[in-house]
Biotite code that builds the C-alpha atoms (Angstrom):
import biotite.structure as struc

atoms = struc.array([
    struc.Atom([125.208, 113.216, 83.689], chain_id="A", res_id=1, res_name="UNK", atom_name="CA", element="C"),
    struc.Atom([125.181, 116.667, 82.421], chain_id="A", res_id=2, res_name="UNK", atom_name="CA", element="C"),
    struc.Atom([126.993, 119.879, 83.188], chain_id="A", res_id=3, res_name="UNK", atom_name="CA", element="C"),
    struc.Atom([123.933, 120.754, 85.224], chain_id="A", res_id=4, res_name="UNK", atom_name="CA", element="C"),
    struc.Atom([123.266, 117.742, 87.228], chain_id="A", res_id=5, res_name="UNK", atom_name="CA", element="C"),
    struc.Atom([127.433, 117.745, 88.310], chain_id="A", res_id=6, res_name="UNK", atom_name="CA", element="C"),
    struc.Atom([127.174, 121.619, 89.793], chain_id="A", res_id=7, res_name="UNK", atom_name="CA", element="C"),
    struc.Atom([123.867, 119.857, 91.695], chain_id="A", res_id=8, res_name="UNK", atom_name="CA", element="C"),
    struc.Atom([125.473, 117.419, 92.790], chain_id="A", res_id=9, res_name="UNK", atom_name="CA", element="C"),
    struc.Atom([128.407, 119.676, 94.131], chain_id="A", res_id=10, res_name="UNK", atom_name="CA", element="C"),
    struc.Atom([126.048, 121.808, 95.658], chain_id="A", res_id=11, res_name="UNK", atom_name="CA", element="C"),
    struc.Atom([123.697, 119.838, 97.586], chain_id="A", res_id=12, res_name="UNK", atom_name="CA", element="C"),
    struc.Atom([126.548, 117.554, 98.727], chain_id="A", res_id=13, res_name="UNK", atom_name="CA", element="C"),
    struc.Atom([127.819, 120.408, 100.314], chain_id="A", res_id=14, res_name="UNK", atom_name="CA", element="C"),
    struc.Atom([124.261, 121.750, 101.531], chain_id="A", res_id=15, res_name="UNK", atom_name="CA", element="C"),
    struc.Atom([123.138, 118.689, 102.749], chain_id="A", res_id=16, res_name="UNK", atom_name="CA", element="C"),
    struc.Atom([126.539, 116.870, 104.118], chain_id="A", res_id=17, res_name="UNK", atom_name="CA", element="C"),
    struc.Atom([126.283, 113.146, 105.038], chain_id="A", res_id=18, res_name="UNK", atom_name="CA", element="C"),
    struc.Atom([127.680, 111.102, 107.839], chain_id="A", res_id=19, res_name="UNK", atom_name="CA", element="C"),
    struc.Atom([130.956, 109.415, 107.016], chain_id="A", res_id=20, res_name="UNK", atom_name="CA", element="C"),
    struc.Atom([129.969, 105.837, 105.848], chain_id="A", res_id=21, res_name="UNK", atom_name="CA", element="C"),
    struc.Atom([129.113, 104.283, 102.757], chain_id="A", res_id=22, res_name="UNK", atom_name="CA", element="C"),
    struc.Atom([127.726, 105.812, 99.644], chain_id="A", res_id=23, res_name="UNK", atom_name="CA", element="C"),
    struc.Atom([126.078, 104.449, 96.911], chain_id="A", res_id=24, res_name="UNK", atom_name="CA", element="C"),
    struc.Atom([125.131, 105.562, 93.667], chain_id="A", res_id=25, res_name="UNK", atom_name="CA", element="C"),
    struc.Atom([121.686, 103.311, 92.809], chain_id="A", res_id=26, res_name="UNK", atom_name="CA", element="C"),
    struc.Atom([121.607, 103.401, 88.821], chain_id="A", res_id=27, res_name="UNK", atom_name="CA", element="C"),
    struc.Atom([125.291, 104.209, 88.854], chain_id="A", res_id=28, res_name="UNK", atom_name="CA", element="C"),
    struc.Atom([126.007, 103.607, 84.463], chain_id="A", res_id=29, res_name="UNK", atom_name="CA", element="C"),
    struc.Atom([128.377, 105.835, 83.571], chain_id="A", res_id=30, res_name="UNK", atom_name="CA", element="C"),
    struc.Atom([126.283, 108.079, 80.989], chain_id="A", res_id=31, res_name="UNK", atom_name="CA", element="C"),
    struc.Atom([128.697, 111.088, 80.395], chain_id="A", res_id=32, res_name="UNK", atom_name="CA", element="C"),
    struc.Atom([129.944, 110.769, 84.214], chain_id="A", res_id=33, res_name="UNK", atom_name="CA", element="C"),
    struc.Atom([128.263, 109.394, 87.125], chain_id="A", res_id=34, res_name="UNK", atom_name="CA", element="C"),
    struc.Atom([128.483, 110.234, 91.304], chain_id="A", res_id=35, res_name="UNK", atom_name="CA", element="C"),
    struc.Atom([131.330, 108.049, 91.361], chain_id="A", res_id=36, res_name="UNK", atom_name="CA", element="C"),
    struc.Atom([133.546, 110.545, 89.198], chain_id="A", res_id=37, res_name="UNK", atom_name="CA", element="C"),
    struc.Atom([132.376, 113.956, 91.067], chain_id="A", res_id=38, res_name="UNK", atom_name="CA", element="C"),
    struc.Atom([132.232, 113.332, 95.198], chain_id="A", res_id=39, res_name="UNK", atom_name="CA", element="C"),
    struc.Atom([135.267, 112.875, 96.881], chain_id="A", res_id=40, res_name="UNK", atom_name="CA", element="C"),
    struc.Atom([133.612, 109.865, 99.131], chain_id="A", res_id=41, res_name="UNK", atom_name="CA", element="C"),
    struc.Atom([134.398, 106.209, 98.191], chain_id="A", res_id=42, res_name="UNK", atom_name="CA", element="C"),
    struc.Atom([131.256, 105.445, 95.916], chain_id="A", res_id=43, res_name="UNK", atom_name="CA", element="C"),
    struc.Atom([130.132, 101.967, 95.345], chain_id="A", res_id=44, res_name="UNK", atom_name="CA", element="C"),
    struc.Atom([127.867, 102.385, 91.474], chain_id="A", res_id=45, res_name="UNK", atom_name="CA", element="C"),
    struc.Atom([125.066, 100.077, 91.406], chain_id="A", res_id=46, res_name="UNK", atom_name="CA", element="C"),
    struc.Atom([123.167, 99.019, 88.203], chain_id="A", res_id=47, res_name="UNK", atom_name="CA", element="C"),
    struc.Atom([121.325, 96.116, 86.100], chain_id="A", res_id=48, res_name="UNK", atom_name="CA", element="C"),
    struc.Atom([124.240, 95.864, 83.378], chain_id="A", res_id=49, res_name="UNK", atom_name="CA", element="C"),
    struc.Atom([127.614, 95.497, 84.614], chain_id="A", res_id=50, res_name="UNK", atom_name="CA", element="C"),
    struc.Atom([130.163, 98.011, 83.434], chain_id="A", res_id=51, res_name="UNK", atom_name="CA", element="C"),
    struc.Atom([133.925, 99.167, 83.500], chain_id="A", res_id=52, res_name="UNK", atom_name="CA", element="C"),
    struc.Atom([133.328, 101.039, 87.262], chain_id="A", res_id=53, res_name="UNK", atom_name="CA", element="C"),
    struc.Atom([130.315, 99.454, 88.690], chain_id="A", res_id=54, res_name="UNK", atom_name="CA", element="C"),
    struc.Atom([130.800, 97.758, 92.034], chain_id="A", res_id=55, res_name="UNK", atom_name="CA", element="C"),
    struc.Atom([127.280, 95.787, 92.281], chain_id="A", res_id=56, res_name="UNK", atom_name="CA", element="C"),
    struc.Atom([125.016, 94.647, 89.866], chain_id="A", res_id=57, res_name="UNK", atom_name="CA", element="C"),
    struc.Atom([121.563, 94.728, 91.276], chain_id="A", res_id=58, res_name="UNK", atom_name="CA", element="C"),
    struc.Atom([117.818, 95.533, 90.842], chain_id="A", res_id=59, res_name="UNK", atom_name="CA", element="C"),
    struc.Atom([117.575, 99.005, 92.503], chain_id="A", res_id=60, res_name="UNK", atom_name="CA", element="C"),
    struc.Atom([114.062, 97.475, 93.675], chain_id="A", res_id=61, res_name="UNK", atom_name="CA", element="C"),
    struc.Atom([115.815, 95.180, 95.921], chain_id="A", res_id=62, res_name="UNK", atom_name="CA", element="C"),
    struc.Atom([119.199, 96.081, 96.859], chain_id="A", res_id=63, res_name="UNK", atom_name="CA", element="C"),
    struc.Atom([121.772, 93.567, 98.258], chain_id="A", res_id=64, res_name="UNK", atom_name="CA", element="C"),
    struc.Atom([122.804, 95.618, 101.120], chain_id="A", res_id=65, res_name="UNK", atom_name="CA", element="C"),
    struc.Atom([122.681, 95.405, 104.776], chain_id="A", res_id=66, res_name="UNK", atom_name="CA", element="C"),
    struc.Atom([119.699, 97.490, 106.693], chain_id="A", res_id=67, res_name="UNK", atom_name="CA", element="C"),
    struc.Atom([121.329, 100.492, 107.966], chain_id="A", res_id=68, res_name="UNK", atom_name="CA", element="C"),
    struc.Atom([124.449, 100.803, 106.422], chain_id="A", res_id=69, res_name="UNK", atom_name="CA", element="C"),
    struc.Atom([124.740, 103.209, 103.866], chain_id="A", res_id=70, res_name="UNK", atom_name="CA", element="C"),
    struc.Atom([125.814, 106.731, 104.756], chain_id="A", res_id=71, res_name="UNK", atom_name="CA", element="C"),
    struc.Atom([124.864, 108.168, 101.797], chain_id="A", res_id=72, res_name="UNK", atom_name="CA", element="C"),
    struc.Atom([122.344, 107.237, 98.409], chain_id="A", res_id=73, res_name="UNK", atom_name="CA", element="C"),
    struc.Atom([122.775, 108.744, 95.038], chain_id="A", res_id=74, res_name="UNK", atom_name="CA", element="C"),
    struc.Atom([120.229, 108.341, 92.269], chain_id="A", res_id=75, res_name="UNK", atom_name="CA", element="C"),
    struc.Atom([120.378, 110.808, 89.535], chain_id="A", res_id=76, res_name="UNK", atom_name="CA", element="C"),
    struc.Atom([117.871, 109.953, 86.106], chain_id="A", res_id=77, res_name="UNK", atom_name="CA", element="C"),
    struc.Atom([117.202, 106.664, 87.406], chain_id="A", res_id=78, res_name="UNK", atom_name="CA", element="C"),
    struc.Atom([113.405, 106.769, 88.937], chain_id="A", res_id=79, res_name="UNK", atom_name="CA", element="C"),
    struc.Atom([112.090, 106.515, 85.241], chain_id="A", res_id=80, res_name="UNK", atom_name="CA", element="C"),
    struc.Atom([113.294, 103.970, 84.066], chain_id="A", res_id=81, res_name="UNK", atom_name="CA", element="C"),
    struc.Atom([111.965, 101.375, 87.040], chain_id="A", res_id=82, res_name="UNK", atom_name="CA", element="C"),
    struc.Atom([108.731, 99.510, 87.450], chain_id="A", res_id=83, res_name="UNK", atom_name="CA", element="C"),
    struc.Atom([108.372, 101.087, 90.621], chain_id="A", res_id=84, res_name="UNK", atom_name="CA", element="C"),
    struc.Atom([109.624, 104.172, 91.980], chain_id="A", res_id=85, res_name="UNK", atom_name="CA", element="C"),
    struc.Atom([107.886, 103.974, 95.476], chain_id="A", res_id=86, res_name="UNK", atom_name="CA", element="C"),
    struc.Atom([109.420, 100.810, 95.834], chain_id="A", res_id=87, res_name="UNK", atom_name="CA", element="C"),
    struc.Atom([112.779, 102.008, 94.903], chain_id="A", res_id=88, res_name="UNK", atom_name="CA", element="C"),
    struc.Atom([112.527, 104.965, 97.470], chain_id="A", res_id=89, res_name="UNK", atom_name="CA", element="C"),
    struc.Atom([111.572, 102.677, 100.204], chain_id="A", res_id=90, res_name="UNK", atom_name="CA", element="C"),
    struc.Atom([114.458, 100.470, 99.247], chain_id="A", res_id=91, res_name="UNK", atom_name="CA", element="C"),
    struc.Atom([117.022, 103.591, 99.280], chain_id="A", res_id=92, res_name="UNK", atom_name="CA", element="C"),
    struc.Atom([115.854, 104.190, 102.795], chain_id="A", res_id=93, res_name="UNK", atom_name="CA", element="C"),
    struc.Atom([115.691, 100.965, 104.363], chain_id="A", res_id=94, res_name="UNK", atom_name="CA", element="C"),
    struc.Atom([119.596, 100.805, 103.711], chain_id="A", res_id=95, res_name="UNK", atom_name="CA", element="C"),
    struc.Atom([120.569, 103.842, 104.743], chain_id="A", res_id=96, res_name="UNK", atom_name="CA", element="C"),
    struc.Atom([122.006, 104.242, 108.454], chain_id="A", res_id=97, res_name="UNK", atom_name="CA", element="C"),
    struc.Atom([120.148, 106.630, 110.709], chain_id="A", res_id=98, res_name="UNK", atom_name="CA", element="C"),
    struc.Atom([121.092, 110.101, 110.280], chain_id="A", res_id=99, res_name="UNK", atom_name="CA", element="C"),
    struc.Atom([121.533, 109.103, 106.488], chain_id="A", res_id=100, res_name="UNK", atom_name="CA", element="C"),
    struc.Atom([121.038, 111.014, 103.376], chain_id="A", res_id=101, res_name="UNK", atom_name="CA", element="C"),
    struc.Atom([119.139, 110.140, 99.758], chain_id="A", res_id=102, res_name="UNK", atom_name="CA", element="C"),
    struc.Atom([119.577, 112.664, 97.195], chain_id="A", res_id=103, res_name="UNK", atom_name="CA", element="C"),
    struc.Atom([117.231, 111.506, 94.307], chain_id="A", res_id=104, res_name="UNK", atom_name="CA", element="C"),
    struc.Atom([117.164, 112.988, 91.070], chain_id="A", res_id=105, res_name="UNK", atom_name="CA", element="C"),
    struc.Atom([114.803, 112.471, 87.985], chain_id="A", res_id=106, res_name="UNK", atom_name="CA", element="C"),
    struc.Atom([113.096, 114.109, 84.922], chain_id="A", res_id=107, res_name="UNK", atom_name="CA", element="C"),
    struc.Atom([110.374, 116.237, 84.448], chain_id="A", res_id=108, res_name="UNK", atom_name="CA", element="C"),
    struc.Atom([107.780, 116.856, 81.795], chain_id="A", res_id=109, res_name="UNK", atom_name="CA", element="C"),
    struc.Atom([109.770, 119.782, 80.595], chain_id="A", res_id=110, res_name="UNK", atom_name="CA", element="C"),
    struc.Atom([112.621, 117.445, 79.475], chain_id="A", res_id=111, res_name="UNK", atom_name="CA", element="C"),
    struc.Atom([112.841, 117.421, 75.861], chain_id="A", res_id=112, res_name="UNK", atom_name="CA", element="C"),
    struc.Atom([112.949, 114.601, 73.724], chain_id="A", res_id=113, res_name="UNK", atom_name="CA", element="C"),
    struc.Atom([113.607, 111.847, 76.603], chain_id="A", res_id=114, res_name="UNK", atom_name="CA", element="C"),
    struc.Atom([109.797, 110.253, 76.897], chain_id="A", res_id=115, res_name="UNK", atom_name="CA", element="C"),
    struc.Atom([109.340, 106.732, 75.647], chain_id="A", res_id=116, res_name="UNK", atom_name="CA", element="C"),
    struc.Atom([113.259, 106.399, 74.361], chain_id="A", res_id=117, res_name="UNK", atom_name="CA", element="C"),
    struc.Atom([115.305, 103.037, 75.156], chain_id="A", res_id=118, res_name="UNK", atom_name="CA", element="C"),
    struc.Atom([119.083, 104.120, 75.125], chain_id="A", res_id=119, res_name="UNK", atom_name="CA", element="C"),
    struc.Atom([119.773, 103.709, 79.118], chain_id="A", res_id=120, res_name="UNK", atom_name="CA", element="C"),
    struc.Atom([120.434, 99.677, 79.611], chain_id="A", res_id=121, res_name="UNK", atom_name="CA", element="C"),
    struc.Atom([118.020, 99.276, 77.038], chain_id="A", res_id=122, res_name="UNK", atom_name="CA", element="C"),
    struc.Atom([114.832, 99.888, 79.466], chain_id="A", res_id=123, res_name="UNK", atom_name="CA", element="C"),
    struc.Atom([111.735, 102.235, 78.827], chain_id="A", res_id=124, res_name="UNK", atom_name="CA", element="C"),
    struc.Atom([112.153, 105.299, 80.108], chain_id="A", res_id=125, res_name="UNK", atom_name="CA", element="C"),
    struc.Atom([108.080, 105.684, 81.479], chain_id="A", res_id=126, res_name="UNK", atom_name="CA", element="C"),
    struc.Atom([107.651, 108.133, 84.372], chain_id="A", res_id=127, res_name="UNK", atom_name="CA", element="C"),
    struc.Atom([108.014, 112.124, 84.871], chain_id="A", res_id=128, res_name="UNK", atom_name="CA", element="C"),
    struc.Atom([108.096, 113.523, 88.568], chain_id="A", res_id=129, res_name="UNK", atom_name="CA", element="C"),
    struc.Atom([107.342, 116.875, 89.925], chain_id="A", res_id=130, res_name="UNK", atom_name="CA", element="C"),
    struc.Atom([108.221, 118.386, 93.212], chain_id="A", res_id=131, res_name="UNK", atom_name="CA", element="C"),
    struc.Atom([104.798, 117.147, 95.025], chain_id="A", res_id=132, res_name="UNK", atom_name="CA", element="C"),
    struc.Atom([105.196, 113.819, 93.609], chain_id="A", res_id=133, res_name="UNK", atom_name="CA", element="C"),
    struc.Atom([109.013, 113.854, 94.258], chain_id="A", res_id=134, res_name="UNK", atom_name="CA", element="C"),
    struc.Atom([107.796, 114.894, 98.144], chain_id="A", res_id=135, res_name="UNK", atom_name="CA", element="C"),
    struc.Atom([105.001, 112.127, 97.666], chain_id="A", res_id=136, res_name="UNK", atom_name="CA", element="C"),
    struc.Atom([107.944, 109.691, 97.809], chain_id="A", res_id=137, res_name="UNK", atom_name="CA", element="C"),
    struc.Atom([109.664, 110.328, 100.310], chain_id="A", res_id=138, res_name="UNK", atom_name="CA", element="C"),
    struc.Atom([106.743, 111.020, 102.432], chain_id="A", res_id=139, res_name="UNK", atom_name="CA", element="C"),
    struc.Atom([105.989, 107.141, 101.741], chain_id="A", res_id=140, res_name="UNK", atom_name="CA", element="C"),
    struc.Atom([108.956, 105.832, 102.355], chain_id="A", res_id=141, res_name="UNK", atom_name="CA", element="C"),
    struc.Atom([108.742, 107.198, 105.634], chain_id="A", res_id=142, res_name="UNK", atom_name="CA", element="C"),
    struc.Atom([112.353, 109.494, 105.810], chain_id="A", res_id=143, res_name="UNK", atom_name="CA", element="C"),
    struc.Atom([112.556, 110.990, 108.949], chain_id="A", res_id=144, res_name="UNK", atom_name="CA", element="C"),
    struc.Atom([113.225, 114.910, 107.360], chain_id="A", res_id=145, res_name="UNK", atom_name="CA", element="C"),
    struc.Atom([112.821, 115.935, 103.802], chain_id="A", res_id=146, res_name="UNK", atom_name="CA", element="C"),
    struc.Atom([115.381, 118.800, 103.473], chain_id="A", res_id=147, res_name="UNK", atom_name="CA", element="C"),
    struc.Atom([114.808, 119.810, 100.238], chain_id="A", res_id=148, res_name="UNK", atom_name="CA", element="C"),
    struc.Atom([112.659, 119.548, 97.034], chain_id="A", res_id=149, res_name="UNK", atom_name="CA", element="C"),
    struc.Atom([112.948, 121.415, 93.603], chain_id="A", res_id=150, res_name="UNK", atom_name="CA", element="C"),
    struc.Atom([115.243, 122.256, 90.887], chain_id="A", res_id=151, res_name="UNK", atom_name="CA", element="C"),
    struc.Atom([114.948, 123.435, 87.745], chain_id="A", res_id=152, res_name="UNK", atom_name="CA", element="C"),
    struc.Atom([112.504, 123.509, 85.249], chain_id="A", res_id=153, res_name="UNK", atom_name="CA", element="C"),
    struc.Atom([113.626, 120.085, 83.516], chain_id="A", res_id=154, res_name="UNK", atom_name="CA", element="C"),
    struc.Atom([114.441, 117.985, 86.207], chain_id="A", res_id=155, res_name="UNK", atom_name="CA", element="C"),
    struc.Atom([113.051, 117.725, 90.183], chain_id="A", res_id=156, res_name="UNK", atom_name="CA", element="C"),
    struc.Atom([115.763, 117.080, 93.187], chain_id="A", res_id=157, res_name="UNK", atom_name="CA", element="C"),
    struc.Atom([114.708, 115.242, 96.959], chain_id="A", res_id=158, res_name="UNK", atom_name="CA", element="C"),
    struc.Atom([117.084, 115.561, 99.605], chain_id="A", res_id=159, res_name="UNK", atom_name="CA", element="C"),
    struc.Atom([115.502, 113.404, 102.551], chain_id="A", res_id=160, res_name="UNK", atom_name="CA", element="C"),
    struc.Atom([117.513, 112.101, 105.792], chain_id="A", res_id=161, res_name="UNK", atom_name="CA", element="C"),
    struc.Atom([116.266, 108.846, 107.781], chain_id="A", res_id=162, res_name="UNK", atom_name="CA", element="C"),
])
């Protein structure tokens, strides 16, 4: 996680507070610092490869968490790298608790050099997102509010709550 992905995090955290619960940090490998190591909640890191730090290793398609139980969901430069990213959304909401909050993260077109390479748990890194599509998302996952979409030039934020 870069410098500018931690000052996001920081900010919409604080923007966008979540209930008190748990939070969970889908596609939580530690590349140069994850959630885990920035918010001040107890973060359980979720991921395919098991790691020093990660509390579950899962498919982020189909998490092994209760319904309704999550306070919180990170994912930050995750989306691109699975087969599905609708499917991924939907599964972020269906375990987050009413009154939850998702704060998704992922790539755009403008990101240089990233397209087609294989260094993240060795799996191809295939999709780009932009604010509508971001938006497109979480409209089908069916959150309840989408509080905010956008972000730099490089890289497109969702905030949503269930």
């Amino acid at each position: 996680m870069d410098k500018s992905n931690r000052r996001m995090v920081r900010a919409l955290r604080k923007e966008y507070p979540h209930p008190v619960g748990i939070v969970l940090d889908v596609g939580g490998y530690d590349v140069s610092g994850n959630v885990a190591a920035i918010l001040e909640d107890e973060v359980y890191s979720v991921d395919l490869v098991m790691q020093d730090g990660l509390s579950i290793v899962a498919d982020a398609h189909c998490l092994p968490v209760k319904c309704n139980s999550c306070a919180a969901v990170w994912s930050t430069s995750t989306l691109q790298y699975v087969d599905n990213p609708f499917l991924m959304v939907s599964e972020i909401r269906r375990v987050l608790m009413p009154g939850g909050i998702a704060y998704l993260e992922a790539p755009t077109s403008e990101t240089p050099g990233l397209v087609g390479r294989h260094w993240r748990n060795q799996v191809q890194d295939s999709f780009r997102f932009y604010p509508k599509g971001m938006r497109s998302m979480l409209m089908y996952a069916r959150f309840d509010k989408i509080l905010h979409v956008g972000g730099p030039s490089d890289r497109v934020w969702g905030v949503a709550e269930k």
